[in-house]
N, C-alpha and C positions, 0 to 999 in steps of 0.2 A: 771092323767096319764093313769087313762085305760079305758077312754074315747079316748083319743087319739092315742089310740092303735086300739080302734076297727073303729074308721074313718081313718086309714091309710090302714087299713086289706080291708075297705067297701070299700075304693078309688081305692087301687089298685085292687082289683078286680072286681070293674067299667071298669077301665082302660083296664083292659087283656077284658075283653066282647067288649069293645069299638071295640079295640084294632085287635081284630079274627074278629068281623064282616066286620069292614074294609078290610083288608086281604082275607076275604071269597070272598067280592064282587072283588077284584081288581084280584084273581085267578081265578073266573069265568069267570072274561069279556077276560083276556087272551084267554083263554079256550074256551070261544064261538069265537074271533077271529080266534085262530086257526085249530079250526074246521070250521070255515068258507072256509078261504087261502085250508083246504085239501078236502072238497068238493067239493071247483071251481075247485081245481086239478084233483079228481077224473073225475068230469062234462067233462072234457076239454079232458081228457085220454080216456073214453069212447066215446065221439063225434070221434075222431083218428083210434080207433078200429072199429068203426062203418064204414066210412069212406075206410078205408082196408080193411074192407070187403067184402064191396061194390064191388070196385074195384078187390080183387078175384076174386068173384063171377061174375061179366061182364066176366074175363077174362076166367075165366072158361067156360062158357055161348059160347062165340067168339070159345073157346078149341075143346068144342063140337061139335056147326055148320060146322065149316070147316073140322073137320073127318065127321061127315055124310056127307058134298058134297062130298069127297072124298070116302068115300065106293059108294053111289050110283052112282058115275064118271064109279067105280070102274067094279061095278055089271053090268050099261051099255056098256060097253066094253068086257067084259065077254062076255054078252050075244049076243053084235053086231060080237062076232070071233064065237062065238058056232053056229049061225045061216049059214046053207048051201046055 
């Protein structure tokens, strides 16, 4: 009888070892999955911002050019009235 006490004790706490390492691995691989899927997401989200602001930046870029033709339109015209 207490022998087979202590191979039920020794089994079942085989089993629970078994048991969590299976489990360990099956919660990791989620876990590297979805750390995957939010990487690609970050990846994809920065590519976007990058992208925008690109695009700012030209537009800004374009912002700028066309005020300085416009002051220097400005200052020649000026100086073509100021001239006697």
């Amino acid at each position: 009888m207490n022998q087979n006490i202590i191979l039920t004790i020794v089994e079942f706490v085989a089993s629970l070892l078994i048991e969590g390492v299976i489990l360990a691995m099956i919660f990791n691989f989620i876990s590297n999955k979805n750390q995957a899927k939010q990487q690609e997401f970050i990846a994809t989200e920065l590519n976007n911002i990058e992208k925008q602001n690109k695009f700012d930046y030209e537009q800004f870029q374009n912002s700028i050019q066309t005020a300085k033709q416009e002051i220097i339109s400005q200052i020649k015209e000026s100086t073509k009235d100021a001239k006697p």
